[in-house]
PDB file of N, CA, C and O in Angstrom:
ATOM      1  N   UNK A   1      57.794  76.191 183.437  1.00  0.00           N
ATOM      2  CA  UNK A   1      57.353  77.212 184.383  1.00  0.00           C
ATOM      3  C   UNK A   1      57.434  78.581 183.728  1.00  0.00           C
ATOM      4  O   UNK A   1      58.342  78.762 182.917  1.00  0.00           O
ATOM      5  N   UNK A   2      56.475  79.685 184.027  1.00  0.00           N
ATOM      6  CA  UNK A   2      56.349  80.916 183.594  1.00  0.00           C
ATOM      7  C   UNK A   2      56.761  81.739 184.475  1.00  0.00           C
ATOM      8  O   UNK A   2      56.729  81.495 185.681  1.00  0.00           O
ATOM      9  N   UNK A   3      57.332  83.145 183.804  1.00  0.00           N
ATOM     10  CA  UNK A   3      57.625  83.904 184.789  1.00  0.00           C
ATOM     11  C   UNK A   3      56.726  84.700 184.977  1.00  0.00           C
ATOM     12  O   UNK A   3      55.933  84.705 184.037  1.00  0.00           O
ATOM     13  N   UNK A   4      56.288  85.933 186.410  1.00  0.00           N
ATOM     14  CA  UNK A   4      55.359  86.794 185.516  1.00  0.00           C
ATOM     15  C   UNK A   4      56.074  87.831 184.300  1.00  0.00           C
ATOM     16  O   UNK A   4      57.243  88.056 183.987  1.00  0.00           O
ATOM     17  N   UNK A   5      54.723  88.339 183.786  1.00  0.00           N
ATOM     18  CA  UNK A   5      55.812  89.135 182.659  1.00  0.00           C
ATOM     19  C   UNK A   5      55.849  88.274 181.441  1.00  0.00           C
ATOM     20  O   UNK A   5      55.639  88.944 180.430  1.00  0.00           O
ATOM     21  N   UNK A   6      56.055  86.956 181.199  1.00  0.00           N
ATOM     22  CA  UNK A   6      55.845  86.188 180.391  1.00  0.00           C
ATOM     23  C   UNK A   6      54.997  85.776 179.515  1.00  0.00           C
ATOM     24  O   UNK A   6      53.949  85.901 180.148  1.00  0.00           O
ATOM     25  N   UNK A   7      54.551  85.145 177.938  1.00  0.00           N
ATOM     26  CA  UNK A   7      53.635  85.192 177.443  1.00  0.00           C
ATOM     27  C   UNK A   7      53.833  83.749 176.676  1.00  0.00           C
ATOM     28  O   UNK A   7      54.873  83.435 176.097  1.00  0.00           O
ATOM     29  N   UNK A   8      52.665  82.929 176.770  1.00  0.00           N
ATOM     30  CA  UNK A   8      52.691  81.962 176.075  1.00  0.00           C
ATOM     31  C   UNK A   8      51.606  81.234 175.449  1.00  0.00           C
ATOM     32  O   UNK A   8      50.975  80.431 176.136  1.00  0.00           O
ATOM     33  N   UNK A   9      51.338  81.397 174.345  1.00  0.00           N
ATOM     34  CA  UNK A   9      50.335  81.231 173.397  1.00  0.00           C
ATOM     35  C   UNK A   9      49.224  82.442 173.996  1.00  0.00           C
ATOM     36  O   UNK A   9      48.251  82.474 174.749  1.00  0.00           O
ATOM     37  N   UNK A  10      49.838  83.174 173.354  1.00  0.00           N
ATOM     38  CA  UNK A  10      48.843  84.368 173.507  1.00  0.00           C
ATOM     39  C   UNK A  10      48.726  84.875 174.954  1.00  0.00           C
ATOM     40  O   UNK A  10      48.356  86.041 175.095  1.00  0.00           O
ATOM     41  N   UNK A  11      48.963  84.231 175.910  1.00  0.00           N
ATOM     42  CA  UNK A  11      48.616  84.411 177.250  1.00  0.00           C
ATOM     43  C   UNK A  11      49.485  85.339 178.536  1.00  0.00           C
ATOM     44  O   UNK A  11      49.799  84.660 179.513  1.00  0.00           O
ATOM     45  N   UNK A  12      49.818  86.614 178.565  1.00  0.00           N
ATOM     46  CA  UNK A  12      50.190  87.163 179.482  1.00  0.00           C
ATOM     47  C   UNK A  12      49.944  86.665 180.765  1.00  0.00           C
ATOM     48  O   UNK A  12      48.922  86.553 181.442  1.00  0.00           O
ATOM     49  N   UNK A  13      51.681  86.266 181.021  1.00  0.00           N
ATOM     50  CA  UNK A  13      51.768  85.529 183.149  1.00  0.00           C
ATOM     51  C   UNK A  13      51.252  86.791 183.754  1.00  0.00           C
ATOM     52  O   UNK A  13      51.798  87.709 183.141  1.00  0.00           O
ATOM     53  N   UNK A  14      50.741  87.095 184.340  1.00  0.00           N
ATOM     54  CA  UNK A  14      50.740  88.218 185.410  1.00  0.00           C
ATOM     55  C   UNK A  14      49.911  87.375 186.655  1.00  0.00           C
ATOM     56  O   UNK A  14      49.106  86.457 186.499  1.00  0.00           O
ATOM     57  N   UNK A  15      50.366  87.982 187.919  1.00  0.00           N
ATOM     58  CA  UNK A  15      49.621  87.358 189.041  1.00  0.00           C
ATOM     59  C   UNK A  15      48.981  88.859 189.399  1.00  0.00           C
ATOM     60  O   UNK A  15      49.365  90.027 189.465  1.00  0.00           O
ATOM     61  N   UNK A  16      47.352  87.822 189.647  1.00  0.00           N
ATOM     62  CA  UNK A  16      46.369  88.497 190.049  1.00  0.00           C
ATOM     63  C   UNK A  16      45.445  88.322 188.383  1.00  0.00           C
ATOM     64  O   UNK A  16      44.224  88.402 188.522  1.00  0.00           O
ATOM     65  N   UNK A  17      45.794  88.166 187.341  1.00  0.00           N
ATOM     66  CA  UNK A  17      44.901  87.875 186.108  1.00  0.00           C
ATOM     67  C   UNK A  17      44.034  86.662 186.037  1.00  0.00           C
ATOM     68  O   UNK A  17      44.141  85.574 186.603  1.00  0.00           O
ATOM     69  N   UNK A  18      43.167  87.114 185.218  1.00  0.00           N
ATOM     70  CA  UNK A  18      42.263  85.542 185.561  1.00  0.00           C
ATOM     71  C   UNK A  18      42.133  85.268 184.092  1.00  0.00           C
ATOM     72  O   UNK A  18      42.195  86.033 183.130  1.00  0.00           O
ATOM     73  N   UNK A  19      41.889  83.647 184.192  1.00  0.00           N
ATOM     74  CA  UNK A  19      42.178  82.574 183.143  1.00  0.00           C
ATOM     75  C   UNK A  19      41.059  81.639 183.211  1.00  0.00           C
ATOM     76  O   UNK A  19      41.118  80.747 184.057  1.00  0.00           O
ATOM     77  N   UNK A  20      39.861  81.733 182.296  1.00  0.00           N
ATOM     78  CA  UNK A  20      38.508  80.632 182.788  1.00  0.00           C
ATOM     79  C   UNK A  20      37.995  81.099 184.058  1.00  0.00           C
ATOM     80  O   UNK A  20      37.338  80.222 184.619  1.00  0.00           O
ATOM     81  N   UNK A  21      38.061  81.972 184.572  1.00  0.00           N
ATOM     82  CA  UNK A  21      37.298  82.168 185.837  1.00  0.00           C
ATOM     83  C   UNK A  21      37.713  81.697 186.708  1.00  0.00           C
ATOM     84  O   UNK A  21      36.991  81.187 187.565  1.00  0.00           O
ATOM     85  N   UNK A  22      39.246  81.715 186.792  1.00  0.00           N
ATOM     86  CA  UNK A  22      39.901  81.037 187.733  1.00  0.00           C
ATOM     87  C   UNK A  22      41.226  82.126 187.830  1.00  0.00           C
ATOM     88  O   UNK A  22      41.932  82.469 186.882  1.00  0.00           O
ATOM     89  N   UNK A  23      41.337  82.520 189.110  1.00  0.00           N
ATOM     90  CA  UNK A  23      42.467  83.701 189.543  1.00  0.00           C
ATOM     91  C   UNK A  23      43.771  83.233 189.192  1.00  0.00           C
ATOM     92  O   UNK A  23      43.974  82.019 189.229  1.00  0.00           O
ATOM     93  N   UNK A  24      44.397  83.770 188.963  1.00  0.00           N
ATOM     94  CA  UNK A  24      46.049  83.346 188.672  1.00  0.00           C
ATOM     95  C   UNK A  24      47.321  84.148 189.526  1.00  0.00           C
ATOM     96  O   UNK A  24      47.652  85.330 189.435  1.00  0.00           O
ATOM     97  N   UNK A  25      47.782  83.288 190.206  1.00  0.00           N
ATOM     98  CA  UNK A  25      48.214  83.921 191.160  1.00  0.00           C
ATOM     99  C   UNK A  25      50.032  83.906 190.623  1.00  0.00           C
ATOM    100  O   UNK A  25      50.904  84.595 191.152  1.00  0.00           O
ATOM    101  N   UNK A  26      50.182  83.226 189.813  1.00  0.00           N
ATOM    102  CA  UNK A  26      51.763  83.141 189.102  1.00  0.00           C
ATOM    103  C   UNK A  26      52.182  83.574 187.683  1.00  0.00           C
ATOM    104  O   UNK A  26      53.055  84.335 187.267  1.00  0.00           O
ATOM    105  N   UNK A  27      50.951  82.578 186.913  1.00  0.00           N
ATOM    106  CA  UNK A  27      50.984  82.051 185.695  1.00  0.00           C
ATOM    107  C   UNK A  27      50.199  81.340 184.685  1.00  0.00           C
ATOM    108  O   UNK A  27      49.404  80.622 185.290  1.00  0.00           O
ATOM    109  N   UNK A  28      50.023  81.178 183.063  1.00  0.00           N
ATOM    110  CA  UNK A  28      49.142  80.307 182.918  1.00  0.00           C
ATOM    111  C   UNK A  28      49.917  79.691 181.487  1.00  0.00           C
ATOM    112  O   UNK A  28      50.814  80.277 180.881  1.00  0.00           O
ATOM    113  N   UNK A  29      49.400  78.528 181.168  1.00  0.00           N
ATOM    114  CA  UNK A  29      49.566  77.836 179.933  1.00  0.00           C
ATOM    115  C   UNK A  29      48.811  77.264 180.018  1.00  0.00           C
ATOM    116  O   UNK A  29      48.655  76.370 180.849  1.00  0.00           O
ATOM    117  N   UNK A  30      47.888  77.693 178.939  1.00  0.00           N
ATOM    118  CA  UNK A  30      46.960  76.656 177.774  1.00  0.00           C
ATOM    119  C   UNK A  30      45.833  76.858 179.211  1.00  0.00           C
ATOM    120  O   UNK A  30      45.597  75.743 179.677  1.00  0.00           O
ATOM    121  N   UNK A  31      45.195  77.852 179.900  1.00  0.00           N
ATOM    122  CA  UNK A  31      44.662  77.455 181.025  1.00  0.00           C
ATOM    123  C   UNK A  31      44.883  76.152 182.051  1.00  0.00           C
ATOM    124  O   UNK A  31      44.033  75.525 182.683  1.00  0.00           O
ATOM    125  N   UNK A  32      46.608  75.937 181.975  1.00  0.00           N
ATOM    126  CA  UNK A  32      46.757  75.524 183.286  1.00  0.00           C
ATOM    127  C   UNK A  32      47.578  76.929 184.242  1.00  0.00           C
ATOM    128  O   UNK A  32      48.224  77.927 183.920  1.00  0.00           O
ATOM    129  N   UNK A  33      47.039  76.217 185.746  1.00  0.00           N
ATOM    130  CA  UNK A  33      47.945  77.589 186.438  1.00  0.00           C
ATOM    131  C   UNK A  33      49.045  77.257 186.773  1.00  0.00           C
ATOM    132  O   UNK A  33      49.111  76.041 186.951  1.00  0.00           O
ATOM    133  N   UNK A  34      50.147  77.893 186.982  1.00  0.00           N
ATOM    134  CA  UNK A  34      51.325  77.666 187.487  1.00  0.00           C
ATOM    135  C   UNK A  34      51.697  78.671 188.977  1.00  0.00           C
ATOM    136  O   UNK A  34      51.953  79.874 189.036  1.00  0.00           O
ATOM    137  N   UNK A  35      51.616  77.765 189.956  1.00  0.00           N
ATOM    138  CA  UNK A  35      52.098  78.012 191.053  1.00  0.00           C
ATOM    139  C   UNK A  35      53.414  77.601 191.680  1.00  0.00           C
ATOM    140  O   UNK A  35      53.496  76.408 191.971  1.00  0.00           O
ATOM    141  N   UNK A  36      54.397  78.325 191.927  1.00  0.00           N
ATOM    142  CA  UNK A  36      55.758  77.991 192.478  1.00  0.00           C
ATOM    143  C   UNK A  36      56.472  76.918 191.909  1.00  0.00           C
ATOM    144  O   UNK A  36      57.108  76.058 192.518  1.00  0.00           O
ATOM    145  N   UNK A  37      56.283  77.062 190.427  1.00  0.00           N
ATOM    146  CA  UNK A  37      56.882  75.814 189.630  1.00  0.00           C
ATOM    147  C   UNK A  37      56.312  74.347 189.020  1.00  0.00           C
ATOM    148  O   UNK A  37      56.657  73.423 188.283  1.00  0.00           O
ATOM    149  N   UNK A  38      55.050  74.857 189.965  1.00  0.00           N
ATOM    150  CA  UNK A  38      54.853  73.319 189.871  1.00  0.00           C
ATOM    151  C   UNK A  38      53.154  73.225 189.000  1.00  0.00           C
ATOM    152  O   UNK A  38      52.266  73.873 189.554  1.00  0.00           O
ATOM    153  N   UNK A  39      52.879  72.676 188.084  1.00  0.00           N
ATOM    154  CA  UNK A  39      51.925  72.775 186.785  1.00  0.00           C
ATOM    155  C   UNK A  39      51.218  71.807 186.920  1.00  0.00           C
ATOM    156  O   UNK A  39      51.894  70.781 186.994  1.00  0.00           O
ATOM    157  N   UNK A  40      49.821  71.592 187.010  1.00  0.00           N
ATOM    158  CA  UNK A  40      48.800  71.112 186.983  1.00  0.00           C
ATOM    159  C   UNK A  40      47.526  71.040 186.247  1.00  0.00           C
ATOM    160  O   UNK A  40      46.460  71.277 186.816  1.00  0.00           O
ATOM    161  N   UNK A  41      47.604  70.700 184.912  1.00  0.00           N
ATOM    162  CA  UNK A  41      46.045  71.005 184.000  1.00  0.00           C
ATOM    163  C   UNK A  41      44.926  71.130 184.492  1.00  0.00           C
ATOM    164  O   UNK A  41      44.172  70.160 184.570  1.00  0.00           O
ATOM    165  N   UNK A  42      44.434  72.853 185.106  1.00  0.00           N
ATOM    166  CA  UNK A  42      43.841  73.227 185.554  1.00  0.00           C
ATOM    167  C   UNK A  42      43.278  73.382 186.976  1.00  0.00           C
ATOM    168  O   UNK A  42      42.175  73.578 187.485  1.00  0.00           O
ATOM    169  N   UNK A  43      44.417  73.222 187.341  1.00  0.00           N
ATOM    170  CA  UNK A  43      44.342  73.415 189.014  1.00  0.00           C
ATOM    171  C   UNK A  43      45.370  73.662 189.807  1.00  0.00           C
ATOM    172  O   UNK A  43      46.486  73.150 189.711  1.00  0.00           O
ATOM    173  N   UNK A  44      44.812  74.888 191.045  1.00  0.00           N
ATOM    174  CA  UNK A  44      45.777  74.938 191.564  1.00  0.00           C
ATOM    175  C   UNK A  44      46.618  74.338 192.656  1.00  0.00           C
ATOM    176  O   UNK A  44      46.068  73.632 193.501  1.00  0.00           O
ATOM    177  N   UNK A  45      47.713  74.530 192.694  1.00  0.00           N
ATOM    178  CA  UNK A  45      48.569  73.349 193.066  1.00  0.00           C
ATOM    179  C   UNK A  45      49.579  74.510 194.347  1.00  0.00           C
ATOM    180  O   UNK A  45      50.255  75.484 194.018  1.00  0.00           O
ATOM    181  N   UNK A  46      49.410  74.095 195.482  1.00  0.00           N
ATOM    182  CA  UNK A  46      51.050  74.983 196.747  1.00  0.00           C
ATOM    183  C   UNK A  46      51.919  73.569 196.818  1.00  0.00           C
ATOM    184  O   UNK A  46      52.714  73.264 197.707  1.00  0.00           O
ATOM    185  N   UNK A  47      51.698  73.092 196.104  1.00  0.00           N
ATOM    186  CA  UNK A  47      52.857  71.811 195.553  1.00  0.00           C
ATOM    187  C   UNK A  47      52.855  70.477 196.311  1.00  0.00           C
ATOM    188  O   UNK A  47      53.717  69.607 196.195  1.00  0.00           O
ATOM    189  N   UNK A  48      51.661  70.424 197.186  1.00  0.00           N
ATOM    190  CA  UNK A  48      51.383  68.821 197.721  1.00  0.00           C
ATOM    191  C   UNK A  48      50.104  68.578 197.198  1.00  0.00           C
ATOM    192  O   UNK A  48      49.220  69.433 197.152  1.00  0.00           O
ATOM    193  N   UNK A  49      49.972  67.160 196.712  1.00  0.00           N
ATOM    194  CA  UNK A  49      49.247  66.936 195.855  1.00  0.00           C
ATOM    195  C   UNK A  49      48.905  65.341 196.623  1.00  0.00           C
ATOM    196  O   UNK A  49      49.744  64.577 197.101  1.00  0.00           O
ATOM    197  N   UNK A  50      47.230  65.123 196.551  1.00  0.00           N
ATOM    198  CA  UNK A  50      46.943  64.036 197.019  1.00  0.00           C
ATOM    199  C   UNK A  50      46.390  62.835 196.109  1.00  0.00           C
ATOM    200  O   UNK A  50      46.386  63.231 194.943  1.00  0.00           O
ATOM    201  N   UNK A  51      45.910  61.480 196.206  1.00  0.00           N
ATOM    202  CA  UNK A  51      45.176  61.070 195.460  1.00  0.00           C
ATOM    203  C   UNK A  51      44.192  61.639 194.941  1.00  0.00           C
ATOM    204  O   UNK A  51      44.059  61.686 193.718  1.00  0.00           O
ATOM    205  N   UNK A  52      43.198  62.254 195.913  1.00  0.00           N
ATOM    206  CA  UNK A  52      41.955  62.496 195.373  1.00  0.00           C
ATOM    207  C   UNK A  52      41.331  64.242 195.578  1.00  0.00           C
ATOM    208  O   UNK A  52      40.239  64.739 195.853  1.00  0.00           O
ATOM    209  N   UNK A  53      42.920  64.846 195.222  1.00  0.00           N
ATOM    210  CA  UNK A  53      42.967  66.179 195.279  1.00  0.00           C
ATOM    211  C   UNK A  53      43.983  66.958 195.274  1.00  0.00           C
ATOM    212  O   UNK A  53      45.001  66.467 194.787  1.00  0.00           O
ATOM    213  N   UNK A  54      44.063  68.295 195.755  1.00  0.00           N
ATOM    214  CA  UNK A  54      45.143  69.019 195.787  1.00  0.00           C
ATOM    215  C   UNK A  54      44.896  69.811 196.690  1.00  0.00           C
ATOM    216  O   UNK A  54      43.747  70.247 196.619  1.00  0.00           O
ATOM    217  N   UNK A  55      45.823  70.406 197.994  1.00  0.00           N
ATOM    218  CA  UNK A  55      45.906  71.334 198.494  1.00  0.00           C
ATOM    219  C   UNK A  55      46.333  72.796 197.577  1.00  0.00           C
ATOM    220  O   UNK A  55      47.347  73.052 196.927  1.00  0.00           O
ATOM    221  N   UNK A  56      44.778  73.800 197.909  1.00  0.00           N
ATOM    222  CA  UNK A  56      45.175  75.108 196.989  1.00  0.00           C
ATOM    223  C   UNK A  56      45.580  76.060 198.186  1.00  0.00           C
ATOM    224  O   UNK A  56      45.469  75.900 199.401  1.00  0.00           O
ATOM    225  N   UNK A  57      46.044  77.014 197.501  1.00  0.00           N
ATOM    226  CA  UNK A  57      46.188  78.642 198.405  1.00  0.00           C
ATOM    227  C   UNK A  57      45.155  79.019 198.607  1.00  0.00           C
ATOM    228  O   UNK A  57      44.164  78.865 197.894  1.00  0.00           O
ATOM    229  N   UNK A  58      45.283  79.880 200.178  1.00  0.00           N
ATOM    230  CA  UNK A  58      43.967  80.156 200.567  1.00  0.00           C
ATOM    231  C   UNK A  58      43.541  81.623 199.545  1.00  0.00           C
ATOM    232  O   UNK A  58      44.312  82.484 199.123  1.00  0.00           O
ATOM    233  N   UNK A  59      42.412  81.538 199.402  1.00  0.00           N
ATOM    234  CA  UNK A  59      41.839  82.742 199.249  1.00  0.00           C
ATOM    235  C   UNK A  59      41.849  83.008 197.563  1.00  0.00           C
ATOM    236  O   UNK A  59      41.638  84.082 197.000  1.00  0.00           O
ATOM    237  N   UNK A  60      42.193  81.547 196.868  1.00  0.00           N
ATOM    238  CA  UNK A  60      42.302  81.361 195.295  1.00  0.00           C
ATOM    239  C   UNK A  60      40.364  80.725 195.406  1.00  0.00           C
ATOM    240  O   UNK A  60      39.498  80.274 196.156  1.00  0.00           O
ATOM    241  N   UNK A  61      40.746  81.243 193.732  1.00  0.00           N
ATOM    242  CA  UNK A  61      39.417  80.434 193.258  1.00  0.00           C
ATOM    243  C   UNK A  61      39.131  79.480 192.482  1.00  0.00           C
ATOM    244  O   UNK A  61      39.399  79.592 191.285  1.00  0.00           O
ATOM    245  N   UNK A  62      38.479  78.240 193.019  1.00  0.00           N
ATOM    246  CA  UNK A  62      38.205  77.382 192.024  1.00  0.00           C
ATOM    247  C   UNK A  62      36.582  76.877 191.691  1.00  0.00           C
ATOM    248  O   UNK A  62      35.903  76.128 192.393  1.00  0.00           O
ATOM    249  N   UNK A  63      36.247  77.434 190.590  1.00  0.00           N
ATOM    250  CA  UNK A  63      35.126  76.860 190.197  1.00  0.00           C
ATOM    251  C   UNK A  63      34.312  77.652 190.884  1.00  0.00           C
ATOM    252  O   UNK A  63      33.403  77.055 191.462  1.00  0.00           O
ATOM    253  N   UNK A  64      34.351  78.972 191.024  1.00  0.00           N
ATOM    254  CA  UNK A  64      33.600  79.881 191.363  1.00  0.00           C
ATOM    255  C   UNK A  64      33.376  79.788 192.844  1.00  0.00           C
ATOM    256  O   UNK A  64      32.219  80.046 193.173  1.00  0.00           O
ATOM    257  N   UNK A  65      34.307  79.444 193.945  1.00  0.00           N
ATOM    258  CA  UNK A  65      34.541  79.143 195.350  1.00  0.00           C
ATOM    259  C   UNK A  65      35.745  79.700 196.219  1.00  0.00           C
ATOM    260  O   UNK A  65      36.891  79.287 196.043  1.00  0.00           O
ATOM    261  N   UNK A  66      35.525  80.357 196.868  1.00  0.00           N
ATOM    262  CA  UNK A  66      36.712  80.809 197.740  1.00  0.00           C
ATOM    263  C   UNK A  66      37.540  79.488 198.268  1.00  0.00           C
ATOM    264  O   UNK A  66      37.139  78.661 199.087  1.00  0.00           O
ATOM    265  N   UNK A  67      38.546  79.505 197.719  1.00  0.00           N
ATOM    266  CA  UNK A  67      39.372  78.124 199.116  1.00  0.00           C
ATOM    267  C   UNK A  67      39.757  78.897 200.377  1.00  0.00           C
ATOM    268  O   UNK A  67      39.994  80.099 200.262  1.00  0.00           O
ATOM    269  N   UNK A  68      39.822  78.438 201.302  1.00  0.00           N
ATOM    270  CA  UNK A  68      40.106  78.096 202.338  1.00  0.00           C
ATOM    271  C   UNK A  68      41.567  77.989 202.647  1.00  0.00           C
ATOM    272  O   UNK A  68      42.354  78.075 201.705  1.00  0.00           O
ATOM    273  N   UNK A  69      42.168  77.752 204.273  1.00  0.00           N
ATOM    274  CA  UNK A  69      43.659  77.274 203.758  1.00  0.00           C
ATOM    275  C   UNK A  69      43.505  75.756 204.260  1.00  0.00           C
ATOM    276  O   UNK A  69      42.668  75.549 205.139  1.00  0.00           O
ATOM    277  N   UNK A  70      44.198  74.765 203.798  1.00  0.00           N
ATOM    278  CA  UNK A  70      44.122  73.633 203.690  1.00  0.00           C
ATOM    279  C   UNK A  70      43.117  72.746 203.202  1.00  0.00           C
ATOM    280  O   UNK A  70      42.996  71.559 203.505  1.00  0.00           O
ATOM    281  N   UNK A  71      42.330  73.481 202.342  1.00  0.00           N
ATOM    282  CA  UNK A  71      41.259  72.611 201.887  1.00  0.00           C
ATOM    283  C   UNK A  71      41.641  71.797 200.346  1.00  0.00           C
ATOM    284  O   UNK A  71      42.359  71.982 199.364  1.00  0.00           O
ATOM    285  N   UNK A  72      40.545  70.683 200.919  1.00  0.00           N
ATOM    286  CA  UNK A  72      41.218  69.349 199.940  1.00  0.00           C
ATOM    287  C   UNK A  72      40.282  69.243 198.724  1.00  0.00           C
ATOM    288  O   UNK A  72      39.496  68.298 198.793  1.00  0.00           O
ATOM    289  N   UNK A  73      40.212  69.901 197.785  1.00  0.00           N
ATOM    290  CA  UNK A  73      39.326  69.521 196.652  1.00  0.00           C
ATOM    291  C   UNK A  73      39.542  68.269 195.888  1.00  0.00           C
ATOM    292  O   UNK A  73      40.625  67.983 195.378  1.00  0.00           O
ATOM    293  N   UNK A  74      38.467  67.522 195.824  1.00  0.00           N
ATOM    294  CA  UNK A  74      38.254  66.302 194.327  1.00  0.00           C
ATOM    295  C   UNK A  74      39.071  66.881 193.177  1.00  0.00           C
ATOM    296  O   UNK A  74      39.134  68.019 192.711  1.00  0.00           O
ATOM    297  N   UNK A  75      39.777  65.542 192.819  1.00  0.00           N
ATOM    298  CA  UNK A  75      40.093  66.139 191.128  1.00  0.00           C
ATOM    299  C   UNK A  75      41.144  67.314 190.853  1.00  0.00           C
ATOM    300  O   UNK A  75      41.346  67.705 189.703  1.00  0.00           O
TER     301      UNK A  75
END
């Protein structure tokens, strides 16, 4: 886990920076995001995680899309 303030492989944590076109609201490594501890290769994660998705934070972006709150993305 990253803190903000943190840097890893080149990559300044700051929340609110973006990484691939994808907002960062904690943290990043290697363009994964890190949300509240919990690390996901390339996606964001409020730490419940389904088969065939992940619940994100509202108002993050994935893949050029506003989420929602409770919305269940593929993958």
């Amino acid at each position: 886990m990253l803190l903000p303030g943190t840097v890893d492989d080149g990559v300044v944590a700051l929340p609110g920076t973006v990484d691939d076109g994808i907002v960062v609201l904690c943290g990043t490594v290697e363009g994964c995001v890190v949300l509240f501890g919990m690390l996901e290769a390339g996606t964001l994660l409020l730490g419940v995680v389904f088969d065939d998705g992940c619940v994100v934070l509202p108002g993050t972006v994935v893949d050029g899309c506003v989420v929602e709150l409770g919305t269940v993305l593929d993958g």
